[in-house]
C-alpha positions in Angstrom: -7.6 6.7 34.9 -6.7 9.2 32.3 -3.2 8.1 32.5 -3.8 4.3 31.5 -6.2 5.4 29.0 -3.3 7.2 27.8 -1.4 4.0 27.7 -4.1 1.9 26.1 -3.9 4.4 23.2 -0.8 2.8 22.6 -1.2 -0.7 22.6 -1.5 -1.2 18.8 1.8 0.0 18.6 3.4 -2.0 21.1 1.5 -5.0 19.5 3.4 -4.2 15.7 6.6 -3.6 17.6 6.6 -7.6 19.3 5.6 -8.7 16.2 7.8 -7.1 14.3 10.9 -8.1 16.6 10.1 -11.8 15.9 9.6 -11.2 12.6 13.6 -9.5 12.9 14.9 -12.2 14.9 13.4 -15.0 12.4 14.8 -13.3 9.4 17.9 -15.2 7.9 19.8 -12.5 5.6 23.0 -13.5 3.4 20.7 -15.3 0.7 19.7 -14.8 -2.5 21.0 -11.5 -4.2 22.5 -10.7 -0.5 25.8 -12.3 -1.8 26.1 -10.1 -4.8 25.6 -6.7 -2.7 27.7 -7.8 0.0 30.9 -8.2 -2.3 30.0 -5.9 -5.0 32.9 -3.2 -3.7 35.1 -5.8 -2.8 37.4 -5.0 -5.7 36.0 -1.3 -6.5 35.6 1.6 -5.2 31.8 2.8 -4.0 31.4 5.2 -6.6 32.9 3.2 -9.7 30.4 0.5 -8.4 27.5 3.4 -8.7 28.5 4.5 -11.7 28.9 1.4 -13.6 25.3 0.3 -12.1 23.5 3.5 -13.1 25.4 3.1 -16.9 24.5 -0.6 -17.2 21.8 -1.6 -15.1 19.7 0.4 -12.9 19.0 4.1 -11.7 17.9 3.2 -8.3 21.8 3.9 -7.6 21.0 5.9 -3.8 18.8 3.0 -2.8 22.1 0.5 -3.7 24.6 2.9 -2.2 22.5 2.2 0.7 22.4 -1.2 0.0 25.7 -2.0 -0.7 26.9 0.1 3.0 24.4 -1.1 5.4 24.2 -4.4 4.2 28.1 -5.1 5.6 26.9 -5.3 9.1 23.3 -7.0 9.1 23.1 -6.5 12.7 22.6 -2.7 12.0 20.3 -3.8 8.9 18.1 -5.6 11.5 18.1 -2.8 13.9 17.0 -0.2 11.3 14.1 -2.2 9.5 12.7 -3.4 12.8 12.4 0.5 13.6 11.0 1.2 10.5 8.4 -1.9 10.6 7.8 -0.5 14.4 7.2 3.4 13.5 5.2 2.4 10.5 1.7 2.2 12.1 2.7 5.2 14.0 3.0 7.7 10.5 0.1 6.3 8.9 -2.4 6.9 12.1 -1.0 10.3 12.7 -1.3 10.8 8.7 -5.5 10.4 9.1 -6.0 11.8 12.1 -4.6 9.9 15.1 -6.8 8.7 18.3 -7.0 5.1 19.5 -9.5 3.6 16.2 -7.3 5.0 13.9 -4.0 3.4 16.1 -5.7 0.3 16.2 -6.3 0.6 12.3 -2.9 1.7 11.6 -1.6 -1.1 13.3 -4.1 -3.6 11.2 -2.9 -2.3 8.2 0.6 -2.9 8.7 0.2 -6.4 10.0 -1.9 -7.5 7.2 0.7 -6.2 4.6 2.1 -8.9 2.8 5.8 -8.7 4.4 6.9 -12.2 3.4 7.7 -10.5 -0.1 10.2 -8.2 1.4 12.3 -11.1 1.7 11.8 -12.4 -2.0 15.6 -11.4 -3.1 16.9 -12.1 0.3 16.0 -10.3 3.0 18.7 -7.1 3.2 18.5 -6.1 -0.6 14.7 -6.8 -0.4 13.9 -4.4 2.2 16.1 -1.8 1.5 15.4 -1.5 -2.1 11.3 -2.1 -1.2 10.0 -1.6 2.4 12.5 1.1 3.0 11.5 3.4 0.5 7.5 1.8 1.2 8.1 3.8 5.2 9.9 6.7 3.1 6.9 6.9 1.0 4.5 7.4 4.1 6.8 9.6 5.8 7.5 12.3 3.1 3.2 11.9 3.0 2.9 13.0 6.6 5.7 15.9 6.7 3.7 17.0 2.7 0.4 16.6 4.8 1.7 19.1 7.6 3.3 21.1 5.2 -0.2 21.7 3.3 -2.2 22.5 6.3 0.9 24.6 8.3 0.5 22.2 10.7 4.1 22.7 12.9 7.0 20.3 12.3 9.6 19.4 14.2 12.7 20.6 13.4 14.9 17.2 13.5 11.6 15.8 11.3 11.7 18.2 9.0 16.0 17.7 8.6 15.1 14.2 8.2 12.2 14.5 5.4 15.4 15.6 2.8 17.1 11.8 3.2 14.3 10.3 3.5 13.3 12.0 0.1 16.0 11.2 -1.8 16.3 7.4 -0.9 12.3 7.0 -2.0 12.7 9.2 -4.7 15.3 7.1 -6.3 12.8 4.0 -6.6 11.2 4.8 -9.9 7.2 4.1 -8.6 7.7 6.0 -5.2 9.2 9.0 -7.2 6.0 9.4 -9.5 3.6 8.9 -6.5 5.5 12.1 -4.5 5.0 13.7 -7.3 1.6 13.5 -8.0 1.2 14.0 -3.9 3.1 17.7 -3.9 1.1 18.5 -7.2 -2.1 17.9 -4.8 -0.8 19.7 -2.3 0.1 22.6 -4.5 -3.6 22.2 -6.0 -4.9 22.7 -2.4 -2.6 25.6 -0.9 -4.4 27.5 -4.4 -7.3 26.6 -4.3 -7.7 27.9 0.1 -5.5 30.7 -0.6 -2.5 29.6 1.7 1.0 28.8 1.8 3.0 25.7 3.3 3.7 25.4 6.7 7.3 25.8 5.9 7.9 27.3 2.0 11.8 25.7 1.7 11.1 22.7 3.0 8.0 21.8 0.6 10.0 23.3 -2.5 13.3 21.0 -1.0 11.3 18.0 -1.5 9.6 19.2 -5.1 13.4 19.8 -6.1 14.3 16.4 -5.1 11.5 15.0 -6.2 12.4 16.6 -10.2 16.1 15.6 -10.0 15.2 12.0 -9.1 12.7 11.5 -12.1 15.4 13.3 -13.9 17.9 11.2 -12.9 15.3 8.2 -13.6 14.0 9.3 -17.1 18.1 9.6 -18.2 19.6 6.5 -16.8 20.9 4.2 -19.8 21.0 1.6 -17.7 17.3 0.6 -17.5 17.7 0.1 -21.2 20.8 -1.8 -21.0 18.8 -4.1 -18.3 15.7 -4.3 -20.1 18.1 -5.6 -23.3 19.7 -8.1 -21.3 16.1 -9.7 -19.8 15.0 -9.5 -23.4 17.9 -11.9 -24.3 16.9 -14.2 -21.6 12.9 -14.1 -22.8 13.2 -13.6 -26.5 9.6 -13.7 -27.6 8.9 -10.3 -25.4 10.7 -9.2 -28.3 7.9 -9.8 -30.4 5.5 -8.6 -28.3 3.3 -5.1 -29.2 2.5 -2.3 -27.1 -1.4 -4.4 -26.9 0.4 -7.4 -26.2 2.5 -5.7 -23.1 -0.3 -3.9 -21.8 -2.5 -7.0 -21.4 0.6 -8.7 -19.9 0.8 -5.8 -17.2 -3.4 -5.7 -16.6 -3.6 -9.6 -16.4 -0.6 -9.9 -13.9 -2.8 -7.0 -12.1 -6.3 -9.4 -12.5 -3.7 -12.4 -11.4 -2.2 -11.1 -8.1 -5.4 -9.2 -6.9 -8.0 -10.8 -7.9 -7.8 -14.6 -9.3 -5.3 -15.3 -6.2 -8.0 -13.6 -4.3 -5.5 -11.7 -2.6 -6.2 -11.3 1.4 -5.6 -7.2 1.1 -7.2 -6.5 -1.3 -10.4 -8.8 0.0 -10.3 -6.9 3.0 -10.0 -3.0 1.6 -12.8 -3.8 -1.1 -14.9 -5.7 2.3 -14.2 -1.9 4.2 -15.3 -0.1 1.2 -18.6 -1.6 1.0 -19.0 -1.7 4.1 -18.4 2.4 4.9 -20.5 2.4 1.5 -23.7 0.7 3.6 -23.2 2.5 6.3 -23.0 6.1 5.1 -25.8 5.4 2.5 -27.9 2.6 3.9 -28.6 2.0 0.4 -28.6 -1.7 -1.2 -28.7 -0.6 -4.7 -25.4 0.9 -4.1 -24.1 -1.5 -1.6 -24.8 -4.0 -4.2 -22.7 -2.3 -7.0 -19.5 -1.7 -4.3 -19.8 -5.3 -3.8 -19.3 -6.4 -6.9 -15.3 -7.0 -6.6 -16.7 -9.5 -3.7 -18.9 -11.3 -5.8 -16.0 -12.2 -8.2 -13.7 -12.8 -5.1 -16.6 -15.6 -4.3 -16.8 -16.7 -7.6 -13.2 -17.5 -8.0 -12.6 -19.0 -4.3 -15.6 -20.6 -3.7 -17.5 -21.4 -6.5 -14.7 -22.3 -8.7 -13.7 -24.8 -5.5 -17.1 -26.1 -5.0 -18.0 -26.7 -8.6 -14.8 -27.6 -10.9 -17.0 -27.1 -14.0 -17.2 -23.3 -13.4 -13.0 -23.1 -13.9 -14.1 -21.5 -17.3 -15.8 -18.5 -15.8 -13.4 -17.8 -12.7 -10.2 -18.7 -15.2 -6.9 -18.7 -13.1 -4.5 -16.7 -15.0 -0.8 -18.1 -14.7 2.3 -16.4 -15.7 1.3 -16.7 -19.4 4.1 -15.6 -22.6 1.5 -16.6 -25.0 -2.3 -16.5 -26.2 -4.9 -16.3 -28.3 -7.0 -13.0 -28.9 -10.0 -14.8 -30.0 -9.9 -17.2 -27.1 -12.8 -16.3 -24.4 -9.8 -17.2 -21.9 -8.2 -14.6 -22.5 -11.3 -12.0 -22.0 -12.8 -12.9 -19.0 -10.2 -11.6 -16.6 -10.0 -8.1 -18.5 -14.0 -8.0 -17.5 -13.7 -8.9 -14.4 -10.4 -6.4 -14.1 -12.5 -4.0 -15.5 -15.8 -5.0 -13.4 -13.8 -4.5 -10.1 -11.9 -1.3 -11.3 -15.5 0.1 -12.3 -17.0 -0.9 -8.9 -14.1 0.6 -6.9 -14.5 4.3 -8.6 -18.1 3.3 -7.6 -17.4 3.1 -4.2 -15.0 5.7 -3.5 -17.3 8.3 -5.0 -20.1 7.3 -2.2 -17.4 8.0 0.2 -15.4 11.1 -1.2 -17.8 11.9 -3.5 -19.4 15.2 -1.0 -16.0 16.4 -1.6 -15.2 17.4 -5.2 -11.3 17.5 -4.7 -10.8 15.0 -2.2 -12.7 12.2 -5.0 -10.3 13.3 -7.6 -7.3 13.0 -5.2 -7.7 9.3 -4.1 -9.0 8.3 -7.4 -5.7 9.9 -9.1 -3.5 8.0 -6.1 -5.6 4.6 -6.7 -5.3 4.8 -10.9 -1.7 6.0 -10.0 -0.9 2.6 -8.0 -2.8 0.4 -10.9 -0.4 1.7 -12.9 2.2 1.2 -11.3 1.4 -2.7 -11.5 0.2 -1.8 -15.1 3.8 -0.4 -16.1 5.3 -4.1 -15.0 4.0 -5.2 -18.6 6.8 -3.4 -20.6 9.3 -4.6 -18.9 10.9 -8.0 -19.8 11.4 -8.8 -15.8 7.5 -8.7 -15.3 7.5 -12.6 -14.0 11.2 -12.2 -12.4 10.9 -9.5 -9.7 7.7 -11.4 -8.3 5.2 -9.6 -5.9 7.5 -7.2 -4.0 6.7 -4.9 -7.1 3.2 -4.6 -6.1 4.3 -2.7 -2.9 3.4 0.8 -3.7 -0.2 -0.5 -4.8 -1.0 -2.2 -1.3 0.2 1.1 0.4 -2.4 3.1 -1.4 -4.7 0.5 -1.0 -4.2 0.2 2.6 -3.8 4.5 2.8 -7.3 5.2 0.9 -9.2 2.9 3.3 -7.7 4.3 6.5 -8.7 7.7 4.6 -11.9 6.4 4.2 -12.5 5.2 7.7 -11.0 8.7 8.8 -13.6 10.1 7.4 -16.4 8.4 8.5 -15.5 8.1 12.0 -18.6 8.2 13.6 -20.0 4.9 11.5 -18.0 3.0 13.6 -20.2 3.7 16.9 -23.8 4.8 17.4 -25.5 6.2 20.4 -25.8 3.7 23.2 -30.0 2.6 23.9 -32.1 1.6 26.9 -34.2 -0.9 26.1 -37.9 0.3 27.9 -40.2 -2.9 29.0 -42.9 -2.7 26.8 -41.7 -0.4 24.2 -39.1 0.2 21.6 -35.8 1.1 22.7 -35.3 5.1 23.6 -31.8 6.7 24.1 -30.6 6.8 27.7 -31.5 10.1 28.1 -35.5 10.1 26.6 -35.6 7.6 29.3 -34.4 9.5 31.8 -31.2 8.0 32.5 -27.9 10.2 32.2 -26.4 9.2 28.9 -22.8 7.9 29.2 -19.9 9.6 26.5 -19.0 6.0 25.8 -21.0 4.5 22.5 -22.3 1.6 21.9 -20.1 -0.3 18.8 -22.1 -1.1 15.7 -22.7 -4.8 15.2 -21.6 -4.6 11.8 -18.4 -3.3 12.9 -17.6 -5.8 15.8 -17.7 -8.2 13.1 -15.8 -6.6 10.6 -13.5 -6.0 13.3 -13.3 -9.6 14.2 -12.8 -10.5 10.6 -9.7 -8.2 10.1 -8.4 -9.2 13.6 -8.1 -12.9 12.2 -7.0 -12.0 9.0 -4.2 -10.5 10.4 -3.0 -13.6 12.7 -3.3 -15.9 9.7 -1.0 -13.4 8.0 1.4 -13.0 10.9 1.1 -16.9 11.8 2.4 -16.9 8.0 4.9 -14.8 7.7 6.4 -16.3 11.2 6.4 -19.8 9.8 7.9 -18.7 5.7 11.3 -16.8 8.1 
């Protein structure tokens, strides 16, 4: 009995892995910017290739020497992506905690992550450059996690974390998110009084960590690329430091909210949710709602009654505007409205804990601004929503926190129902009480919800290969 329980515990993860075969065996690589990294050393050396690229182009230049290597022999590329798509629900379940919810979450999260944009730039430079460094993010979290609380680490894991570091670290959004996670983790070994797990390990990846932003802040090349999208979009030329900021917030409002994105419906529909029932308040239920009110508002109402397409305006990939247009307000409020709302929220959940609020609200305002940042940069509409990545990863990573933490929401006390009376628990009435608990309603149907939110997204994905 304890032995297929055992097994059940891993069913979630058997689930991602089919899934994620036939996404692999769908996949057609050898499109899009495939071509250009498949011959780019065909008449160079590697590292003239790498240095011509970091001088002219881009600093993400361990991410292309990658690239440019693995993607020679797609059948390896397949082989290493559908491992890292496979052991991806298996780092973030162990990362808050582990046992068969959180497996079952893990797994949830990973399917409904949008994975039909890792293929946006063709499919081997897409994932490389994106979901690669996405898994490294999550994996350098885990080994700083067990490094924080002296947790033991494998040997051949801990080897591993140094890679690993370097290939996130070179992707310029992963590299300021690791930092801001060892900075935590510093915070928290001062503040109990304790050292890391393993001292040369955790200042290995803080090294790394400093040499890639380093190697990030000094590249010439992101100027030299920004110059050249500049000459293919001239009137970003023109535009002000306002002028690219609202670019980067309303492509932020546009993705999330206007396009009433499927993750983010579902993180801001668990936040609420674990709001009501830690609080079993309405008022503030009601205010952690609010990002679902304008989700409503701009799917339904603005289906169901065309002359509302004023209020729930639809943002497109806009180069000009007017400031005293109303237009060109309403999505700031309701960017503002939903940001507001969601610092709302995750204080009810984090709030009892000082440093852990301050934590996820840093890693949340850190992933807006990664989106945010897109604005002063003349390939905001060209990269498309891959860029986005790191945001749905804390996203995804704060709500498994935030179910992590509230474990015991998920099931209450199972009742006997006395004849003639209210229900009493099993044992007031005499009957042995079982370990097992009865699942809250509200749960089952949340859990439904995300179950078929997840197919639709894997039914897509499957049919976009």
């Amino acid at each position: 009995m304890r032995k297929s329980s055992r097994y059940a515990a891993y069913l979630p993860f058997v689930l991602v892995a089919v899934i994620g075969l036939v996404y692999h065996a769908g996949m057609k690589p050898m499109a899009g910017d495939d071509i250009f990294f498949r011959d780019a050393t065909k008449d160079t050396t590697l590292w003239a290739y790498l240095t011509q690229r970091y001088l002219t182009w881009t600093s993400r230049v361990v991410s292309e020497c990658v690239l440019v290597n693995v993607i020679q022999c797609p059948l390896l590329w397949r082989i290493i992506d559908f491992l890292l798509f496979a052991t991806l629900p298996l780092l973030l379940s162990g990362l808050f905690g582990g046992g068969k919810m959180m497996n079952w979450c893990a797994a949830a999260a990973v399917l409904i992550f949008p994975f039909h944009d890792m293929g946006t730039a063709g499919w081997i430079t897409t994932t490389v450059t994106h979901f690669w460094p996405f898994w490294g993010f999550f994996y350098v979290a885990w080994v700083i996690r067990k490094l924080a609380l002296a947790e033991k680490i494998h040997p051949a894991a801990a080897v591993f974390a140094v890679p690993v570091a370097v290939v996130t670290g070179s992707h310029e959004q992963y590299a300021v998110i690791m930092t801001l996670l060892l900075v935590l983790s510093g915070v928290y070994l001062w503040k109990t009084h304790r050292k890391p797990g393993n001292a040369v390990l955790f200042w290995t990846l803080a090294v790394i960590d400093v040499v890639s932003l380093l190697v990030i802040a000094l590249c010439p090349g992101n100027a030299g690329r920004n110059a050249v999208s500049i000459a293919d979009l001239p009137v970003y030329a023109t535009f002000g430091f306002g002028q690219k900021l609202y670019l980067g917030l309303l492509s932020i409002e546009r993705v999330f909210i206007a396009n009433a994105d499927i993750v983010f419906f579902l993180v801001v529909l668990i936040w609420t949710w674990l709001v009501w029932e830690k609080t079993k308040d309405y008022r503030r239920t009601f205010l952690s709602a609010l990002p679902l009110l304008i989700l409503f508002g701009q799917t339904v109402l603005r289906t169901a009654y065309p002359g509302l397409s004023g209020l729930f305006v639809m943002p497109g990939e806009i180069l000009e505007w007017s400031w005293s247009d109303l237009s060109t307000w309403i999505p700031m409020v309701y960017l503002a409205v939903t940001v507001a709302a969601m610092v709302y929220a995750l204080y009810q959940l984090f709030g009892d804990d000082l440093f852990a609020f301050i934590s996820v609200l840093l890693l949340v305002g850190c992933g807006f601004g990664a989106g945010m940042v897109l604005g002063f940069m003349a390939t905001i509409y060209v990269s498309g929503e891959r860029v986005y990545a790191p945001l749905y990863g804390i996203l995804l990573a704060v709500t498994l926190s935030g179910i992590c933490r509230q474990r015991s929401v998920w099931k209450e006390p199972a009742a006997v129902a006395v004849s003639g009376r209210k229900a009493e628990p099993a044992a007031d009435a005499g009957v042995t009480a079982p370990d097992s608990k009865a699942p809250v309603p509200s749960a089952v149907f949340l859990t439904a919800l995300t179950v078929v939110c997840c197919a639709v997204n894997v039914l897509f994905i499957v049919l976009s290969l």
